[in-house]
FIDRENPA-193623 format. One record per residue (C-alpha): x, y, z; residue in three letters. Coordinates in nm, 3 decimals. Example, Ala and Ser with C-alpha at 12.3 -4.5 7.8 and 13.67 -1.06 7.14 Angstrom:
BEGIN
(pt (1.230 -0.450 0.780) ALA);
(pt (1.367 -0.106 0.714) SER);
END
This chain:
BEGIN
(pt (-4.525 18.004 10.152) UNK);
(pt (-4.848 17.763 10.110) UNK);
(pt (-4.800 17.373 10.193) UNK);
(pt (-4.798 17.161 9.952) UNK);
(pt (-5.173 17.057 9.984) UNK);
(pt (-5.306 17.361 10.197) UNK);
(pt (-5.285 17.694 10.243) UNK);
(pt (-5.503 17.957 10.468) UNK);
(pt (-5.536 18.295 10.432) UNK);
(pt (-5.634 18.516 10.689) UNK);
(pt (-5.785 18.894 10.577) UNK);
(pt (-5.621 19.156 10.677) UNK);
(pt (-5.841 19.331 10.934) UNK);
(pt (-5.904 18.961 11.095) UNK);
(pt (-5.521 18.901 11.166) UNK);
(pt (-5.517 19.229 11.356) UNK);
(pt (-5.768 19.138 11.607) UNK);
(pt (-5.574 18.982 11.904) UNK);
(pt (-5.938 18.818 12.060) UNK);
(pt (-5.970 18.657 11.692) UNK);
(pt (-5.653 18.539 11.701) UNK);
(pt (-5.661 18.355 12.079) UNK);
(pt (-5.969 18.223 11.942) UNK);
(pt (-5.822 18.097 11.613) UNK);
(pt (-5.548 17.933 11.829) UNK);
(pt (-5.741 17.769 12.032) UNK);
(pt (-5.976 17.576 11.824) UNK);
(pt (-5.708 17.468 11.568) UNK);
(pt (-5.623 17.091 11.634) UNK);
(pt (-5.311 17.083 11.470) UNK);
(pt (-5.149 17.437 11.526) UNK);
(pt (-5.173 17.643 11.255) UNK);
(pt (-5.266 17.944 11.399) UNK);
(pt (-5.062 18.134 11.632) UNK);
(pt (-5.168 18.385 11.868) UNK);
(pt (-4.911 18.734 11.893) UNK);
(pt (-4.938 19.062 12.051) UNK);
(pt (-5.000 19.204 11.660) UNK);
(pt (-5.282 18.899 11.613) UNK);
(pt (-5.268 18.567 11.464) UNK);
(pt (-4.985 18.441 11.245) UNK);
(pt (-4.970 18.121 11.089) UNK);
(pt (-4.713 17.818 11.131) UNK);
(pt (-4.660 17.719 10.794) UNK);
(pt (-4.503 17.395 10.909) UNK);
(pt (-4.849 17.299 11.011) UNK);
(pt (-5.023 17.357 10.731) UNK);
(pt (-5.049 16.999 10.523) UNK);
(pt (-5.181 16.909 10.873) UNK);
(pt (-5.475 17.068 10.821) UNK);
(pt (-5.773 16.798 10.850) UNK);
(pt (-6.012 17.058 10.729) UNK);
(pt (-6.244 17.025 11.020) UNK);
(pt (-6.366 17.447 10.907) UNK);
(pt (-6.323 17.512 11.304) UNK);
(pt (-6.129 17.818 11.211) UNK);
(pt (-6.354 17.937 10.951) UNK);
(pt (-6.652 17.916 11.236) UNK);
(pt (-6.411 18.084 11.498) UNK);
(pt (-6.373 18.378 11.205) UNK);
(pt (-6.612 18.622 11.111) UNK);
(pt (-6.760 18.558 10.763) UNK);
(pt (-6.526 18.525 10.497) UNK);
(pt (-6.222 18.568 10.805) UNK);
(pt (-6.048 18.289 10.749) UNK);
(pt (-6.030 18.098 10.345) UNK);
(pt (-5.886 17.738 10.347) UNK);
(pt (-5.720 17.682 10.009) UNK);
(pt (-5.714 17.314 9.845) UNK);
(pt (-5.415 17.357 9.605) UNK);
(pt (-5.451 16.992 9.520) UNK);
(pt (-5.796 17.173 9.330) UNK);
(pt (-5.856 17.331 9.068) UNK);
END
């Protein structure tokens, strides 16, 4: 379930990777990413904290991590 102003979506192969995912954790200032033994999930209570700072989407590899607007068209 997307927040009400962002959501993130992670691909696939990228959640799996457990490195990715402490990595992903760690650089998030507001906690949207979670580290797990099966990779990164995502805290969807965080998510309208986002304060699109693209730290995550640096931390990724290419096209790793998407930050949707859904206040955009």
């Amino acid at each position: 379930m997307p927040g009400l102003f962002i959501d993130v979506k992670v691909d696939p192969e990228v959640a799996k990777d457990a490195g990715i995912a402490a990595k992903l954790e760690e650089v998030c200032p507001v906690g949207i990413f979670v580290a797990a033994a099966s990779g990164v999930e995502i805290d969807e209570q965080n998510l309208d904290e986002c304060v699109l700072c693209d730290l995550c989407i640096e931390a990724a590899p290419k096209n790793g991590v998407r930050v949707i607007k859904l206040y955009e068209s």
